[in-house]
PLY file of the C-alpha trace (Angstrom):
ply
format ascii 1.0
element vertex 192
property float x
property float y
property float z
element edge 191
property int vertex1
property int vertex2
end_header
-59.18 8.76 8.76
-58.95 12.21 6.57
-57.17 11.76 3.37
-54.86 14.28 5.09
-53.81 12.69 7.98
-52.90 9.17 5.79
-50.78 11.58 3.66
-48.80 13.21 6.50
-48.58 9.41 8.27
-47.31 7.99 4.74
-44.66 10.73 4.48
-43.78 10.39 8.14
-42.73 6.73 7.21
-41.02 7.38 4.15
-39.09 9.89 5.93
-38.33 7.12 8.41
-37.14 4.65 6.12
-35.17 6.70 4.33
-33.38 7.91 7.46
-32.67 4.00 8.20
-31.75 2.93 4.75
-29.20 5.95 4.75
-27.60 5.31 8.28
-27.75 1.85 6.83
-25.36 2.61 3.76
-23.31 5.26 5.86
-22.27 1.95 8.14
-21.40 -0.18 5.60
-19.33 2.88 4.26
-17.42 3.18 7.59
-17.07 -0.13 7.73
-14.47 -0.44 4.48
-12.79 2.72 5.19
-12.42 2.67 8.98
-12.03 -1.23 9.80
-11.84 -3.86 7.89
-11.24 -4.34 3.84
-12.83 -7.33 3.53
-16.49 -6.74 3.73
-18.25 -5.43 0.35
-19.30 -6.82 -2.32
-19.11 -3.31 -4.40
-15.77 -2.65 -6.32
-13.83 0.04 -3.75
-10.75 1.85 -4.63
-8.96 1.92 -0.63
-6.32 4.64 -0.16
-6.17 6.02 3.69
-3.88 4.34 5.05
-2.97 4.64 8.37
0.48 6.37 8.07
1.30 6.34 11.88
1.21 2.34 11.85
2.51 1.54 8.25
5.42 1.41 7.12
8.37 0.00 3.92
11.60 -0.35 4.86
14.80 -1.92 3.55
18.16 -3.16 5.04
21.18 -3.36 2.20
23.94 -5.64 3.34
27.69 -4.81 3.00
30.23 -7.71 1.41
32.77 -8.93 3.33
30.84 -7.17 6.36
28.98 -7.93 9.08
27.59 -4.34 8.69
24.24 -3.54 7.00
21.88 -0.38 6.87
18.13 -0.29 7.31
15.77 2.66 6.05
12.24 3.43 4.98
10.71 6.30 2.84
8.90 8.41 4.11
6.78 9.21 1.16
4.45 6.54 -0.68
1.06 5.64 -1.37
-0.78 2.61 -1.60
-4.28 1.70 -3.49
-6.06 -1.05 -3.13
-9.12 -2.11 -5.30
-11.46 -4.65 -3.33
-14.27 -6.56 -5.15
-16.85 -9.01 -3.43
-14.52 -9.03 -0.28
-11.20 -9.89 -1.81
-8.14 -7.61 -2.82
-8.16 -7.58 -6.23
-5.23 -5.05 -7.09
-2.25 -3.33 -5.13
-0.53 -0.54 -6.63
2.09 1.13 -4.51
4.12 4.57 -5.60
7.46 5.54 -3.51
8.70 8.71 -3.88
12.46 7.72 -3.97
13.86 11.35 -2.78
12.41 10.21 0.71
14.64 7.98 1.37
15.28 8.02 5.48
18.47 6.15 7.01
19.17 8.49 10.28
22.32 9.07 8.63
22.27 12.43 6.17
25.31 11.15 4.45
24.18 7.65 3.37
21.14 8.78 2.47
22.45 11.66 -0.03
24.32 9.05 -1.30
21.26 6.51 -2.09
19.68 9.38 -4.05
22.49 9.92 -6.28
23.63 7.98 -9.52
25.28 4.93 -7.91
21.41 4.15 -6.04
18.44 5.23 -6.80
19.35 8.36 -9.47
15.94 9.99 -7.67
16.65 13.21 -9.57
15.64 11.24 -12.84
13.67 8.66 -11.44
12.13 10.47 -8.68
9.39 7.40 -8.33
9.34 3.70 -7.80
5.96 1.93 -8.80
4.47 -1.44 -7.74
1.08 -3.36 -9.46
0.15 -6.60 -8.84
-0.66 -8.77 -11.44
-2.21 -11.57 -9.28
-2.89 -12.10 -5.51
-3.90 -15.62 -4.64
-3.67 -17.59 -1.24
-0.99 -15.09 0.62
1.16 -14.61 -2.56
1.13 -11.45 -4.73
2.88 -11.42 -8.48
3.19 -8.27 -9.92
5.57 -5.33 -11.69
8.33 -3.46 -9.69
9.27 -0.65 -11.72
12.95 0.89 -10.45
15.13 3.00 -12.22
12.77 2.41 -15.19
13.45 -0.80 -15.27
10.12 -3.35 -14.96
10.83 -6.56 -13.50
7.99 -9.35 -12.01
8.61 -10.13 -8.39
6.56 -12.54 -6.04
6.27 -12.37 -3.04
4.05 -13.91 0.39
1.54 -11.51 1.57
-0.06 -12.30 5.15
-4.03 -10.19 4.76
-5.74 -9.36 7.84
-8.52 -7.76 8.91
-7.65 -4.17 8.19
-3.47 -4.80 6.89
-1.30 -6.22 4.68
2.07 -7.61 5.86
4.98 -8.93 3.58
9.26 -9.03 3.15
11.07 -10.31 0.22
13.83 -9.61 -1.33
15.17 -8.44 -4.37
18.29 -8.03 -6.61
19.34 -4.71 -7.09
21.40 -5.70 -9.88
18.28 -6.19 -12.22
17.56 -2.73 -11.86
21.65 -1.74 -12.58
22.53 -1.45 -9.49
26.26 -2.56 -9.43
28.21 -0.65 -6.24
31.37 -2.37 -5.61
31.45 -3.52 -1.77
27.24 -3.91 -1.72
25.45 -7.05 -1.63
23.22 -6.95 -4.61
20.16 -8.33 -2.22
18.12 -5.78 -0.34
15.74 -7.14 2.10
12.00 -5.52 1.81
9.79 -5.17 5.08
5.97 -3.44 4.84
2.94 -2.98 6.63
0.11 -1.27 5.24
-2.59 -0.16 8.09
-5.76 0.75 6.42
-7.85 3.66 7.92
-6.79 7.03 9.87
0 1
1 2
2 3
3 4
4 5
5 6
6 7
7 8
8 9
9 10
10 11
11 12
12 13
13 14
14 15
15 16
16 17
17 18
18 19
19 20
20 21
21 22
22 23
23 24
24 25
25 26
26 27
27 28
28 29
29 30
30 31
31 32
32 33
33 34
34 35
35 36
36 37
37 38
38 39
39 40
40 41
41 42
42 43
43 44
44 45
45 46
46 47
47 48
48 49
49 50
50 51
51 52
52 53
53 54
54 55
55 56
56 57
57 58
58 59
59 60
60 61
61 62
62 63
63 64
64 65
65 66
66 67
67 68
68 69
69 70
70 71
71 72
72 73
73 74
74 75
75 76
76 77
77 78
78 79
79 80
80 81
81 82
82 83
83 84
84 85
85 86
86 87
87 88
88 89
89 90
90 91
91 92
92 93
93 94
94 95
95 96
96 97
97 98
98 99
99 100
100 101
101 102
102 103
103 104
104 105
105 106
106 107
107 108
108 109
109 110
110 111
111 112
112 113
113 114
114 115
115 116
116 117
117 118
118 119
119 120
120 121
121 122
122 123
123 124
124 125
125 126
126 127
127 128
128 129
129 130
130 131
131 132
132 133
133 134
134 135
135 136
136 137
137 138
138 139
139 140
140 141
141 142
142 143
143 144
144 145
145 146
146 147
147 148
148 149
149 150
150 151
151 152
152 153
153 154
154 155
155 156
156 157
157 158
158 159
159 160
160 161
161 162
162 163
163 164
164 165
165 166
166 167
167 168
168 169
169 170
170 171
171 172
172 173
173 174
174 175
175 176
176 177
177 178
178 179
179 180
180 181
181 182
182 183
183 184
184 185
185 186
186 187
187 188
188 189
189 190
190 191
């Protein structure tokens, strides 16, 4: 065989293998960001999420009332930093002007000084401190005001499901007639 031809064959198979090795790394690529979030073992900052599925919504109760009012914003982002298959951080940021009750009224009135003051604290912030067995600890940061909540987590596949609920009146919250515990619903989807 010419010295030629063993070149050309030689570069022929590193061609090859290079192909494979890069369709190889391309699948475990779409693997993290289009399915699941549990399968590398390289440290992965995760942030599409699958808007049309997720979602963070709230009901506030009324005393004395049978009546309460749900919402969700419509403006947040979640990141999520995965290392050797496990969620190792969660950090969330709500954009508190997107407030979204159906009801134009209620909602200009959760923006303004008695709720969420959005003008001057136009974002509310979440990072976990710890997430072990289906329980997150971490900062909620509301008004400027940092308090640790915990809460159960349920991790699946490719989301993240949780409700708790917190007191309003740690974050000075104190509106005559309102139950100072809001209820907190979310589902994050991961993937487009």
């Amino acid at each position: 065989m010419s010295k030629t031809k063993i070149i050309i064959i030689v570069g022929i198979l590193l061609i090859v293998g290079f192909v494979i090795f890069n369709m190889n790394l391309k699948e475990k690529k779409s693997q993290l960001t289009g399915g699941s979030i549990l399968n590398t073992d390289l440290p992965e900052i995760i942030n599409n999420i699958n808007k049309e599925e997720s979602y963070l919504e709230f009901t506030g109760h009324a005393l004395g009332k049978i009546k309460s009012h749900s919402g969700k914003f419509e403006k947040w982002k979640v990141e999520l930093t995965v290392e050797k298959e496990k969620i190792e951080k969660i950090e969330a940021e709500i954009i508190a002007n997107s407030v979204n009750t159906g009801i134009k009224d209620l909602d200009s009135h959760l923006k303004n000084e008695d709720f969420f003051v959005s003008k001057k604290y136009p974002k509310i912030k979440f990072s976990s401190e710890s997430i072990k067995e289906n329980k997150i600890i971490g900062k909620l940061t509301f008004r400027e005001i940092t308090k640790t909540i915990e809460f159960p987590i349920n991790i699946e596949k490719n989301s993240i499901t949780g409700e708790t609920t917190i007191d309003i009146s740690e974050f000075g919250i104190n509106y005559f007639g309102v139950s100072k515990l809001v209820d907190i619903k979310f589902k994050i989807v991961m993937g487009n």
